[in-house]
PDB file as gemmi writes it, atoms N, CA and C in Angstrom:
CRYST1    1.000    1.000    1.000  90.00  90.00  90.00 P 1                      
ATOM      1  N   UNK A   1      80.447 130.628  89.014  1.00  0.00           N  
ATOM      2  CA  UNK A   1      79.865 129.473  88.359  1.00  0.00           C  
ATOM      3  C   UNK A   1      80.934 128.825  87.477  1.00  0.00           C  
ATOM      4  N   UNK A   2      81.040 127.890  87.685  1.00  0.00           N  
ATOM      5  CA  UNK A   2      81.976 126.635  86.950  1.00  0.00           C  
ATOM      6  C   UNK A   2      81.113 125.957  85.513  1.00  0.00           C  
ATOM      7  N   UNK A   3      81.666 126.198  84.857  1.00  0.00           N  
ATOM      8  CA  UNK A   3      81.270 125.320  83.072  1.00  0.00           C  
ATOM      9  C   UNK A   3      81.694 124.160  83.159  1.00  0.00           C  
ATOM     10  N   UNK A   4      80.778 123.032  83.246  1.00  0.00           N  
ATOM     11  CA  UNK A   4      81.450 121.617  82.690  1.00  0.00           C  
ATOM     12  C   UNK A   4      80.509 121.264  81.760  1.00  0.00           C  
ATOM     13  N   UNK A   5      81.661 120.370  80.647  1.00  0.00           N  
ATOM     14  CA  UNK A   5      80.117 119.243  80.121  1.00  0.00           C  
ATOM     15  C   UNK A   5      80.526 118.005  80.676  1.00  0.00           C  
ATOM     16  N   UNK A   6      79.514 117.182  79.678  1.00  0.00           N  
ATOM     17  CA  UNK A   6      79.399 116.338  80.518  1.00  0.00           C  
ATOM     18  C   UNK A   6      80.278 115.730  81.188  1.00  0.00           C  
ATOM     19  N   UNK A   7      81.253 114.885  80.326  1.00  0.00           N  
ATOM     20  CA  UNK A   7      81.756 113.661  80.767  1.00  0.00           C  
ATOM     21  C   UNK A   7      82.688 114.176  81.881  1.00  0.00           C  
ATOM     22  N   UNK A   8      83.260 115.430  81.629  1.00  0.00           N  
ATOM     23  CA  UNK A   8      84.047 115.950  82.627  1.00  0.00           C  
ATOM     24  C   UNK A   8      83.121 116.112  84.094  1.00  0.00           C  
ATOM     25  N   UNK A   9      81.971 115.232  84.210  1.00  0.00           N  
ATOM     26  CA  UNK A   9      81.558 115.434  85.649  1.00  0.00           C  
ATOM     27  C   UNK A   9      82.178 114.139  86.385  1.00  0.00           C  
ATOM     28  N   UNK A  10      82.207 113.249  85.158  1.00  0.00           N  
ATOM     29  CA  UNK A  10      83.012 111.503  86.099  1.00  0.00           C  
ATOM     30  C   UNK A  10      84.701 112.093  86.320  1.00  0.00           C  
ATOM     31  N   UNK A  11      85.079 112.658  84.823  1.00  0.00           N  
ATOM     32  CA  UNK A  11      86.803 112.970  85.213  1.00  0.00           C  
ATOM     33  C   UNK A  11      86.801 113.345  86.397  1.00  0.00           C  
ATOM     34  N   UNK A  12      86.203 114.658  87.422  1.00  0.00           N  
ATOM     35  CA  UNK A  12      86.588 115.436  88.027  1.00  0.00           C  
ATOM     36  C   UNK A  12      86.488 114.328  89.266  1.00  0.00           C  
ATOM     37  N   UNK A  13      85.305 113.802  89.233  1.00  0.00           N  
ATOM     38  CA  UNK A  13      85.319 112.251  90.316  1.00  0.00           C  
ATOM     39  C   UNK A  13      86.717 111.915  90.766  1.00  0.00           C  
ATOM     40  N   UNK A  14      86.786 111.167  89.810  1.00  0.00           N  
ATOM     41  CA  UNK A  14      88.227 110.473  90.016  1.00  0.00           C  
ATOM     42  C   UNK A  14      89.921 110.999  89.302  1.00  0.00           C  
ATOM     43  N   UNK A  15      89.510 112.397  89.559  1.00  0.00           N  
ATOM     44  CA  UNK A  15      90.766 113.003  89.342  1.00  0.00           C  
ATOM     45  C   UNK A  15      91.914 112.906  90.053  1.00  0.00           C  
ATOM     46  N   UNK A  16      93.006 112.679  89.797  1.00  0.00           N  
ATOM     47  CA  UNK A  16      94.232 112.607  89.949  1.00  0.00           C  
ATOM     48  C   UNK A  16      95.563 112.888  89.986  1.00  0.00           C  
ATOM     49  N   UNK A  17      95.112 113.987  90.182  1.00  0.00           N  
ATOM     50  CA  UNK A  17      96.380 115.020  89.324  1.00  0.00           C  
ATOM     51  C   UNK A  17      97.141 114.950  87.942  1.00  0.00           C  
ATOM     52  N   UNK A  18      96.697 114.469  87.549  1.00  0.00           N  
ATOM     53  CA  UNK A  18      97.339 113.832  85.843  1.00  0.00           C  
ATOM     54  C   UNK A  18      96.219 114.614  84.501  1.00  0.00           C  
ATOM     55  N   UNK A  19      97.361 115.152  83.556  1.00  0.00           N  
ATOM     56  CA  UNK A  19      96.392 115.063  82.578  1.00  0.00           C  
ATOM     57  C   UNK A  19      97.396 115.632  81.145  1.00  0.00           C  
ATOM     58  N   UNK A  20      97.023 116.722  80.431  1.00  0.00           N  
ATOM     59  CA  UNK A  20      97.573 116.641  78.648  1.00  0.00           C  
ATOM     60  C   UNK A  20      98.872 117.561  78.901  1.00  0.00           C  
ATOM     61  N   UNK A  21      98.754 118.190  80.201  1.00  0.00           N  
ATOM     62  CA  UNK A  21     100.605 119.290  80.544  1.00  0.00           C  
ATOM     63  C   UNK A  21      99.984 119.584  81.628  1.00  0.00           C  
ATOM     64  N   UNK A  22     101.152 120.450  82.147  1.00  0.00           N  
ATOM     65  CA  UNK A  22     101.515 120.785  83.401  1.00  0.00           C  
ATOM     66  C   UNK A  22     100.282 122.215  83.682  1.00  0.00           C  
ATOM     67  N   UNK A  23     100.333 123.236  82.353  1.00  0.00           N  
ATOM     68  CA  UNK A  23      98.966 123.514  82.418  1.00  0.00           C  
ATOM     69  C   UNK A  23      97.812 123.470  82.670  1.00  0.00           C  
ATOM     70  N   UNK A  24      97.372 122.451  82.286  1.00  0.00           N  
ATOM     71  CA  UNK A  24      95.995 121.924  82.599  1.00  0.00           C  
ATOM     72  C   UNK A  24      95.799 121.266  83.607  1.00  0.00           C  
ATOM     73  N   UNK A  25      96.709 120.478  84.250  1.00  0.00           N  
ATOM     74  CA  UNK A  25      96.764 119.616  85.370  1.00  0.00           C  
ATOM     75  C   UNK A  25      96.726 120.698  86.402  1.00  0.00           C  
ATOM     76  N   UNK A  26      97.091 122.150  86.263  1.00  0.00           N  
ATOM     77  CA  UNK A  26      96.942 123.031  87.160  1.00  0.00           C  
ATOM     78  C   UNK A  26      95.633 123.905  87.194  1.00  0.00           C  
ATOM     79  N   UNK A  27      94.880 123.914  85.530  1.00  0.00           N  
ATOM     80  CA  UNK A  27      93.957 124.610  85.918  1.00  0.00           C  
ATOM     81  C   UNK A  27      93.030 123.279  86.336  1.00  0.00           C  
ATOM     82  N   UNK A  28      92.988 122.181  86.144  1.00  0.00           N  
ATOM     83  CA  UNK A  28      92.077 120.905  86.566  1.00  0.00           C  
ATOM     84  C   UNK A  28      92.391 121.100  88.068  1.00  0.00           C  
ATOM     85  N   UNK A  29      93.218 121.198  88.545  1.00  0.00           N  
ATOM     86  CA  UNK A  29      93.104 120.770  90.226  1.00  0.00           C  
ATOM     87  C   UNK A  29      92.812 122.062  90.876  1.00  0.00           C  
ATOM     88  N   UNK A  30      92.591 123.133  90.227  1.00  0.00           N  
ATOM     89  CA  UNK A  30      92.286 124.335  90.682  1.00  0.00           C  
ATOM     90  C   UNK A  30      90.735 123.736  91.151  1.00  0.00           C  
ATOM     91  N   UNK A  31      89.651 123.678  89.910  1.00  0.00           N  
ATOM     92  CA  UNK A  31      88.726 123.334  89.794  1.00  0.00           C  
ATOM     93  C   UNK A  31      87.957 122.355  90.674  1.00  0.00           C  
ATOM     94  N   UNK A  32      88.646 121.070  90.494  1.00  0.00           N  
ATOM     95  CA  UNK A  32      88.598 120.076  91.347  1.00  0.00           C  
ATOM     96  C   UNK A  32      88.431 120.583  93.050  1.00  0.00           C  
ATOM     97  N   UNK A  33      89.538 121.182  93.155  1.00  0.00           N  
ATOM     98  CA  UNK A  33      89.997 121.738  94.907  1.00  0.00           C  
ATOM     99  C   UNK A  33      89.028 122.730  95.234  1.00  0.00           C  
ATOM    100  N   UNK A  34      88.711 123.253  94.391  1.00  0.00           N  
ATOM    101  CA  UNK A  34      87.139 124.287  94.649  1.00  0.00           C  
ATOM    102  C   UNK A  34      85.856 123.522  94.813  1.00  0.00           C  
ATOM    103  N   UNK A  35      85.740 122.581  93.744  1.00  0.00           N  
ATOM    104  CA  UNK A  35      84.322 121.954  94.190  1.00  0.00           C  
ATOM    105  C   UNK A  35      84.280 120.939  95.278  1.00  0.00           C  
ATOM    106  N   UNK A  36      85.707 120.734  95.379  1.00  0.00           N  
ATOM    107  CA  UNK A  36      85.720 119.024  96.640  1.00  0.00           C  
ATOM    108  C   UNK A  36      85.514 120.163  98.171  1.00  0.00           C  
ATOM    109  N   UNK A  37      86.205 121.581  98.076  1.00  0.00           N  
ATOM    110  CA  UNK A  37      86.091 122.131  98.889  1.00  0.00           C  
ATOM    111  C   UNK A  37      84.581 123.403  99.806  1.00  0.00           C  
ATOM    112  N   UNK A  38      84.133 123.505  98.544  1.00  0.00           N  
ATOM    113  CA  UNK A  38      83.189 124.369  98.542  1.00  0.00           C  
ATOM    114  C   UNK A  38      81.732 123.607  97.684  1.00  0.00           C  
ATOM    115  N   UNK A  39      81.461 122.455  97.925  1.00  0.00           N  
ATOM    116  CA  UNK A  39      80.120 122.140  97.117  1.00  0.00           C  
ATOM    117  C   UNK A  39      79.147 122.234  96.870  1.00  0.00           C  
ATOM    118  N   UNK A  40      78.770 123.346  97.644  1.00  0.00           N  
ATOM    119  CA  UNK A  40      77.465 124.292  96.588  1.00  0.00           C  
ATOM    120  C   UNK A  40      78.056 125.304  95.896  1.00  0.00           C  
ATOM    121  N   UNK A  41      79.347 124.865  95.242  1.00  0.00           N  
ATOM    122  CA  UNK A  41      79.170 125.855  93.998  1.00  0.00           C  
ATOM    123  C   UNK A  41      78.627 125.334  92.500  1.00  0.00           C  
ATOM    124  N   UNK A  42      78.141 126.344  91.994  1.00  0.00           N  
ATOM    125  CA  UNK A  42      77.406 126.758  90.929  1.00  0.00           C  
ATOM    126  C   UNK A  42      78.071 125.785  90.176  1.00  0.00           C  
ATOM    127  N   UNK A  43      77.554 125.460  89.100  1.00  0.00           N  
ATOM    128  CA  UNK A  43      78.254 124.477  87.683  1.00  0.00           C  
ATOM    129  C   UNK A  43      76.941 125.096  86.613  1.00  0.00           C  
ATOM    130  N   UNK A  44      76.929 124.801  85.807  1.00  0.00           N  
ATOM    131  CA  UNK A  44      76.328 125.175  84.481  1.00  0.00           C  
ATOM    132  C   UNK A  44      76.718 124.099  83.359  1.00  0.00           C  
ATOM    133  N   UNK A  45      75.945 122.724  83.363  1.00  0.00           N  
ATOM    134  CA  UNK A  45      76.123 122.337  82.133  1.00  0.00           C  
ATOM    135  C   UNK A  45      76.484 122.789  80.677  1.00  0.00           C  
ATOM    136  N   UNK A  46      76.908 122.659  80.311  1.00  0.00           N  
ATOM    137  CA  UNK A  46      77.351 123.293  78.704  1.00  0.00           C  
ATOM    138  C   UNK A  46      77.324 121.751  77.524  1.00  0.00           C  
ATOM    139  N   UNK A  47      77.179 122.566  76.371  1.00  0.00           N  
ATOM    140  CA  UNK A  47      78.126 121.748  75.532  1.00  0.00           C  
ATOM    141  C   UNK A  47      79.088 122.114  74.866  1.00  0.00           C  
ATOM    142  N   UNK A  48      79.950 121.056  74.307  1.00  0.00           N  
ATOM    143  CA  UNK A  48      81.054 121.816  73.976  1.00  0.00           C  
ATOM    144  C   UNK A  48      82.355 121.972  74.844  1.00  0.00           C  
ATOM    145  N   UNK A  49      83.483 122.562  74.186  1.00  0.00           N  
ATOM    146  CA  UNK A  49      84.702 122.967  75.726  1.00  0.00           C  
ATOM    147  C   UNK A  49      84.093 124.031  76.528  1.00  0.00           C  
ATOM    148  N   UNK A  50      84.623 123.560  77.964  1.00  0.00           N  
ATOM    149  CA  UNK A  50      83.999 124.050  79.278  1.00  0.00           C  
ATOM    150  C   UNK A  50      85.311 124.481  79.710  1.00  0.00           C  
ATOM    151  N   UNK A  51      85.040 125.204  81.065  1.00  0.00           N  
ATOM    152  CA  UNK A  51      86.531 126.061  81.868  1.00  0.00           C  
ATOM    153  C   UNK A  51      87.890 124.667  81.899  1.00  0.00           C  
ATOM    154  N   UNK A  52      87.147 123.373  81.945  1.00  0.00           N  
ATOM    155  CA  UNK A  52      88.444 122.436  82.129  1.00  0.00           C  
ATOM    156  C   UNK A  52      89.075 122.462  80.414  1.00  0.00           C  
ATOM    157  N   UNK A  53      88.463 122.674  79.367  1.00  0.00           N  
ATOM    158  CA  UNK A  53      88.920 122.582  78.289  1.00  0.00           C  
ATOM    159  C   UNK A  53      89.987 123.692  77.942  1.00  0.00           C  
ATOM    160  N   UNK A  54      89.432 125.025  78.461  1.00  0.00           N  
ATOM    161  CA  UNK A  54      89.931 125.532  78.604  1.00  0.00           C  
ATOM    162  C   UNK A  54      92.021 126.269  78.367  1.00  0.00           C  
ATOM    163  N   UNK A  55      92.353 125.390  79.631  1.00  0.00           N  
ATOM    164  CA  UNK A  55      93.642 125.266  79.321  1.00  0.00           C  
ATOM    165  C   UNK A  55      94.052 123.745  78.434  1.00  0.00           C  
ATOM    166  N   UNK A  56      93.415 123.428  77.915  1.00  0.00           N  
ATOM    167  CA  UNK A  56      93.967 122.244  77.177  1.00  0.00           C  
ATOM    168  C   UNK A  56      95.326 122.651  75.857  1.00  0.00           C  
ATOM    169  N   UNK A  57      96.282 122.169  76.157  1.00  0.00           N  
ATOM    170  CA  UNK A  57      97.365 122.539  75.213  1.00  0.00           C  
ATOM    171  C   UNK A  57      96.840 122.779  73.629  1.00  0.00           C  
ATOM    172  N   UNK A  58      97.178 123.973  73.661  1.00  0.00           N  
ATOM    173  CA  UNK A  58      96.996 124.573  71.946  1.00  0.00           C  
ATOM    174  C   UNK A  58      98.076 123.896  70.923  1.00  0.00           C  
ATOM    175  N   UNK A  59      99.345 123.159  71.636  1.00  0.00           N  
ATOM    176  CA  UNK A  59      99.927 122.161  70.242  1.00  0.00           C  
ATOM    177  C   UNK A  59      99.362 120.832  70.224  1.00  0.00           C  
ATOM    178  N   UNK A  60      98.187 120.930  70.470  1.00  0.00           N  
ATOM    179  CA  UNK A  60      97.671 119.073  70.875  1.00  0.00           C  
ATOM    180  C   UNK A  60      96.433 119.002  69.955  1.00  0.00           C  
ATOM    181  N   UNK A  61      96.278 118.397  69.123  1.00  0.00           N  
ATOM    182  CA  UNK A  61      94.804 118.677  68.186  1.00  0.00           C  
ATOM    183  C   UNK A  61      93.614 118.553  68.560  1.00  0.00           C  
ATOM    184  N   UNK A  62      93.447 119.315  68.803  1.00  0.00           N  
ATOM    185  CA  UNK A  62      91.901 119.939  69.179  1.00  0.00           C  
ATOM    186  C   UNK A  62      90.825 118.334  69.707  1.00  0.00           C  
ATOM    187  N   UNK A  63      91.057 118.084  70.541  1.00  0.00           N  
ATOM    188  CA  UNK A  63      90.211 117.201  71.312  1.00  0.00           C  
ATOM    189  C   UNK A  63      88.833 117.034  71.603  1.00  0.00           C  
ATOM    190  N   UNK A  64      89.411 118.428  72.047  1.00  0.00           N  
ATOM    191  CA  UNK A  64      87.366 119.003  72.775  1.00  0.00           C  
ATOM    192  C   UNK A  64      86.727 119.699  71.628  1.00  0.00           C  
ATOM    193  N   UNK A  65      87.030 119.472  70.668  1.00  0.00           N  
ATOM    194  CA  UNK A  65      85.724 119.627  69.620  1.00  0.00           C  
ATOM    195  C   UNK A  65      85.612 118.602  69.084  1.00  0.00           C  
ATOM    196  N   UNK A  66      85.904 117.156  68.902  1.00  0.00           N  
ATOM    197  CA  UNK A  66      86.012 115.616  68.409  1.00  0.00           C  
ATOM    198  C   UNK A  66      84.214 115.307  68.532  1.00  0.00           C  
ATOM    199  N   UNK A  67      83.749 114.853  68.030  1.00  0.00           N  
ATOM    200  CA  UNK A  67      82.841 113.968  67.832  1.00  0.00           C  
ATOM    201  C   UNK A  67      82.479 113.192  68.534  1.00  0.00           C  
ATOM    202  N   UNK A  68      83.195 112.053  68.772  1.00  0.00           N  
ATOM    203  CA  UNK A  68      83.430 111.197  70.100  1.00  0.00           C  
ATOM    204  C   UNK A  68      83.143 111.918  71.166  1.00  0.00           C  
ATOM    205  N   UNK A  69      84.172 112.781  71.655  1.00  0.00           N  
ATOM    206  CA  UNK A  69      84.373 113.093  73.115  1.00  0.00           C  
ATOM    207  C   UNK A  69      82.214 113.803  73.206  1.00  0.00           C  
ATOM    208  N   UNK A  70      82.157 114.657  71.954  1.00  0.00           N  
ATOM    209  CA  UNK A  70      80.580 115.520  72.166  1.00  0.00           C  
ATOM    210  C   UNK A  70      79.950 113.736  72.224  1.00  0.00           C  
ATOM    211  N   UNK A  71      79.794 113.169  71.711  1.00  0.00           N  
ATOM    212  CA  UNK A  71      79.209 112.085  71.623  1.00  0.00           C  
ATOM    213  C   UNK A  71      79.129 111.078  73.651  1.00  0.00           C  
ATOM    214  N   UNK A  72      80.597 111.070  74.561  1.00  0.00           N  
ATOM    215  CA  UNK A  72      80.629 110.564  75.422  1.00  0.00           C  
ATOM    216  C   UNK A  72      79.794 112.087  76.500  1.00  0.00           C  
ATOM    217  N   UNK A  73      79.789 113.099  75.953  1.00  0.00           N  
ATOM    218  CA  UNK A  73      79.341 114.218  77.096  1.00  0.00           C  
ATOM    219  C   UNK A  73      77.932 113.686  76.969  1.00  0.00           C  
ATOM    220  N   UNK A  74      77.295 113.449  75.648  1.00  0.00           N  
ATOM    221  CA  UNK A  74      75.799 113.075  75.946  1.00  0.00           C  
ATOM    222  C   UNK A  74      75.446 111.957  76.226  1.00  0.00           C  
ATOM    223  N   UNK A  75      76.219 111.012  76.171  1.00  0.00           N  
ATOM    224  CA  UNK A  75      75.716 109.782  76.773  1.00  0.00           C  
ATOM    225  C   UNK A  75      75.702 110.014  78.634  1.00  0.00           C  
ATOM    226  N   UNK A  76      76.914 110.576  79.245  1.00  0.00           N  
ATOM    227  CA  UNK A  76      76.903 111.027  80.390  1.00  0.00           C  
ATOM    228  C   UNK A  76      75.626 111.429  80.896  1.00  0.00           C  
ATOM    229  N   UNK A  77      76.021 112.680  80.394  1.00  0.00           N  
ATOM    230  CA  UNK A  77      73.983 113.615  80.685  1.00  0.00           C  
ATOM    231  C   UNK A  77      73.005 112.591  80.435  1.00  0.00           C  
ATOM    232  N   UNK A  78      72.704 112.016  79.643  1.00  0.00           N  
ATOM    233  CA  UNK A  78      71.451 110.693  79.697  1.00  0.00           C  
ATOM    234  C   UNK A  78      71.446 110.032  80.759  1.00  0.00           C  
ATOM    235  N   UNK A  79      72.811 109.359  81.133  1.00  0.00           N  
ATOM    236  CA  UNK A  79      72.218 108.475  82.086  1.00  0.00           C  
ATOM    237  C   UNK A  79      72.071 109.216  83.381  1.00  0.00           C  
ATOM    238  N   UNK A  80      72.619 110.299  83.442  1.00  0.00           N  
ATOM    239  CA  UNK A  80      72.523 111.355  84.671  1.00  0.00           C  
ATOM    240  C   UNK A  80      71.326 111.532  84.943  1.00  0.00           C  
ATOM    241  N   UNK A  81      70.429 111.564  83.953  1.00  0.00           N  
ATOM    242  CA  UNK A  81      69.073 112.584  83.698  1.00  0.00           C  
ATOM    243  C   UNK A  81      69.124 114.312  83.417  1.00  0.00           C  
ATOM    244  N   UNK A  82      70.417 114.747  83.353  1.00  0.00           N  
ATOM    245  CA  UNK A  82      70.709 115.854  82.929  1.00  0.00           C  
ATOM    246  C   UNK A  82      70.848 116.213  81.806  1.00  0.00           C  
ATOM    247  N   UNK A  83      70.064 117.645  81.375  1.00  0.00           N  
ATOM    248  CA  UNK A  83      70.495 118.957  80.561  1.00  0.00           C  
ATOM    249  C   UNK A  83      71.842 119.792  80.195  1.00  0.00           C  
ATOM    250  N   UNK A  84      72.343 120.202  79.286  1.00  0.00           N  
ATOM    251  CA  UNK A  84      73.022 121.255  78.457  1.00  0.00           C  
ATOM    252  C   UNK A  84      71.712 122.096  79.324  1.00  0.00           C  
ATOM    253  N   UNK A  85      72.759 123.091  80.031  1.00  0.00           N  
ATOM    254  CA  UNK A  85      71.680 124.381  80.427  1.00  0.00           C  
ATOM    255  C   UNK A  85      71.512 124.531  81.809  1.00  0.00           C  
ATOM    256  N   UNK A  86      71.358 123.151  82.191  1.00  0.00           N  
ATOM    257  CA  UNK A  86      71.194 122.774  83.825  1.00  0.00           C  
ATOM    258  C   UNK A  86      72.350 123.780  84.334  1.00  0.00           C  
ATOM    259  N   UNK A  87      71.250 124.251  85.367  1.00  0.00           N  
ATOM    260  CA  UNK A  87      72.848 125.116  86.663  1.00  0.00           C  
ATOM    261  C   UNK A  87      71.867 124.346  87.855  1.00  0.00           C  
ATOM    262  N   UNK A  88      73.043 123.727  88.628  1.00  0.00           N  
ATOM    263  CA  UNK A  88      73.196 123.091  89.923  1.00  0.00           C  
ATOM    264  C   UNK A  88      74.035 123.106  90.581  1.00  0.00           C  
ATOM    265  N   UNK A  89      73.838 122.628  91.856  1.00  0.00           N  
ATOM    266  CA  UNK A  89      75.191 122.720  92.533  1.00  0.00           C  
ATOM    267  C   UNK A  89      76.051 121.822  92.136  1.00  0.00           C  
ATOM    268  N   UNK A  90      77.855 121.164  92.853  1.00  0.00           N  
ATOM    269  CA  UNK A  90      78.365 120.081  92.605  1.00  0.00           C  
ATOM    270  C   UNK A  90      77.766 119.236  93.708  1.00  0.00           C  
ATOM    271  N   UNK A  91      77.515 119.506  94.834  1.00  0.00           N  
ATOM    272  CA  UNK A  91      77.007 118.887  95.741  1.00  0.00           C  
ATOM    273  C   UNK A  91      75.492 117.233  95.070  1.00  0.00           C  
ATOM    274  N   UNK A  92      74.856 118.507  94.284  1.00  0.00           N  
ATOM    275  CA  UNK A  92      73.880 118.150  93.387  1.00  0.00           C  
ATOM    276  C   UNK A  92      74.138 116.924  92.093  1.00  0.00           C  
ATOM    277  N   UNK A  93      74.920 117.643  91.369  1.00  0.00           N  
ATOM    278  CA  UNK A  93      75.477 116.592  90.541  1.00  0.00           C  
ATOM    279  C   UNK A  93      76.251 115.434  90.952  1.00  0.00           C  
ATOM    280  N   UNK A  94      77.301 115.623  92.292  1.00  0.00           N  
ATOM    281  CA  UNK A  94      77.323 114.336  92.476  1.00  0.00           C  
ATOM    282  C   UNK A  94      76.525 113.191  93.293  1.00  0.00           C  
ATOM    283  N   UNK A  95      75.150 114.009  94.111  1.00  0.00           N  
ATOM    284  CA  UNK A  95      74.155 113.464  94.410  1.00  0.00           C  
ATOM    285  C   UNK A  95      73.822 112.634  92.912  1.00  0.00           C  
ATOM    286  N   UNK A  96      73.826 112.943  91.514  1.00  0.00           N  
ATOM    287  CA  UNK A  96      73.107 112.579  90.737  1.00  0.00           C  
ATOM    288  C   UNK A  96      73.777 111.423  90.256  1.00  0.00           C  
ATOM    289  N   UNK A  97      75.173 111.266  90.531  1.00  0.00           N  
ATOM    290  CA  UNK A  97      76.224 110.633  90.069  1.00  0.00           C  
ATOM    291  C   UNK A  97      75.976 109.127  91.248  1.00  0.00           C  
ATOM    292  N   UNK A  98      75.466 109.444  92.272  1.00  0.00           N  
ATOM    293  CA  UNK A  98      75.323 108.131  93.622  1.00  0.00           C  
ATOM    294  C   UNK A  98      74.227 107.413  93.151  1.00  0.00           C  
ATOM    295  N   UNK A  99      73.262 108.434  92.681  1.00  0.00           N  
ATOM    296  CA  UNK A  99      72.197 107.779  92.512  1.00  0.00           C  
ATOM    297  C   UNK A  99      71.714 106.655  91.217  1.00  0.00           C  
ATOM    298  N   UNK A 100      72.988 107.059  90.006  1.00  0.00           N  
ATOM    299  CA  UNK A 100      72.422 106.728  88.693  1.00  0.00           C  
ATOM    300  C   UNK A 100      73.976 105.798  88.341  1.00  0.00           C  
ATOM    301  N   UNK A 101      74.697 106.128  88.661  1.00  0.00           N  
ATOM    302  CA  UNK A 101      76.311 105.661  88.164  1.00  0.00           C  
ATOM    303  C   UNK A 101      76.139 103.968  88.763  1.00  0.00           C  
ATOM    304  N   UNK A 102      77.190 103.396  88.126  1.00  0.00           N  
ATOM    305  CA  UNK A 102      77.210 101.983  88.808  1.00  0.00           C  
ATOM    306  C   UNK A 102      78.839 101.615  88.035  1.00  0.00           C  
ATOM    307  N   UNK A 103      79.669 100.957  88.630  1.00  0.00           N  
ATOM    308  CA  UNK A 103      80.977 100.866  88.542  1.00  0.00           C  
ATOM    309  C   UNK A 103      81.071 100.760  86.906  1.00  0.00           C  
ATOM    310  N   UNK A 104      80.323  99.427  86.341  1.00  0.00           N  
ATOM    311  CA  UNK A 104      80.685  99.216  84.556  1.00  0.00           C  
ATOM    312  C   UNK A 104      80.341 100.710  84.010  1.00  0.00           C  
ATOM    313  N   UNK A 105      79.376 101.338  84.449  1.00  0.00           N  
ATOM    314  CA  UNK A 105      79.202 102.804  83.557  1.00  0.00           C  
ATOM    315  C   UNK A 105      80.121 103.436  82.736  1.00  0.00           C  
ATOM    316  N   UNK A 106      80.891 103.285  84.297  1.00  0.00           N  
ATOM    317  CA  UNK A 106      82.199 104.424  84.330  1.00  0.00           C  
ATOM    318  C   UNK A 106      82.978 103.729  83.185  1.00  0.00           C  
TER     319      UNK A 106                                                      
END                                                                             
């Protein structure tokens, strides 16, 4: 089972190989390459830092506990119709993402 919150369900969308180091850009495409590859795997909404936060560089100030960013994970989950708590598939969530997303969202 994979931990995301929210907003990291659009990042992983349109991921790119890019992100805060060479670290994270490796554990992100790990992640990514598992769910684009295998999409009924497990996810588990969370709040808070999730497995992508994870490797986020420890000399970089603390991001994923910001206000903002908790603030953009719940606006995500709203318009999703999703829970903190929810376990679904990715298959699922990005079913939820076709159905509710619309280009300005993003």
């Amino acid at each position: 089972m994979i931990r995301l919150r929210g907003h990291h369900l659009l990042c992983l969308l349109g991921y790119r190989g890019m992100g805060y180091s060479p670290d994270f850009c490796t554990n992100m495409t790990a992640i990514y390459e598992r769910l684009r590859e295998q999409p009924q795997t497990r996810v588990v909404l969370v709040e808070g830092p999730d497995d992508i936060c994870a490797a986020y560089p420890k000399d970089k100030p603390p991001h994923c506990e910001e206000t903002s960013v908790a603030h953009r994970d719940s606006r995500v989950l709203e318009k999703l119709g999703l829970r903190v708590g929810r376990e679904m598939s990715w298959a699922d969530v990005c079913g939820a993402v076709d159905e509710t997303m619309e280009a300005g969202d993003i």
